[in-house]
C-alpha positions, 0 to 999 in steps of 0.5 A: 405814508403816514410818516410822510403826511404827518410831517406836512408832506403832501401824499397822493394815491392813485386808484386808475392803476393795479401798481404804481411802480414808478420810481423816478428822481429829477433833480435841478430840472436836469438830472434824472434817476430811473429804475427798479431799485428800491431804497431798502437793505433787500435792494442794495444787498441781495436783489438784481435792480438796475438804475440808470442816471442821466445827467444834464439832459433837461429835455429828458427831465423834462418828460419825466417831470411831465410824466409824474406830474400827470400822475400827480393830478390823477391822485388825491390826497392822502389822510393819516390814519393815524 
């Protein structure tokens, strides 16, 4: 997260929650990619994940969009800590 907010990238947590594990990308307000994949060597390699990708579907994007930004609000900012 360091990484992320030290390059001007705006970070948030959220504390309401024990695990955040969403992990959802919307691209174009219409494209959308869900799933317990995460983006590391152990995922791609030697895990079982599942990811879905719905395309075109600007409602279901929609919601999505909804969704983070929901708990997007709920956060607050990130400092470095170095």
């Amino acid at each position: 997260m360091n990484l992320l907010a030290n390059a001007g990238i705006p970070v948030r947590t959220v504390s309401q929650f024990k695990i955040m594990h969403d992990k959802v990308i919307i691209a174009d307000g219409r494209d959308v990619e869900v799933g317990s994949f995460n983006y590391t060597r152990a995922a791609d390699r030697s895990n079982s994940e599942n990811v879905i990708v719905i395309r075109g579907d600007r409602a279901i994007a929609q919601r999505y969009l909804q969704h983070w930004e929901s708990r997007w609000q709920m956060g607050t900012d990130w400092k470095p800590t170095y």
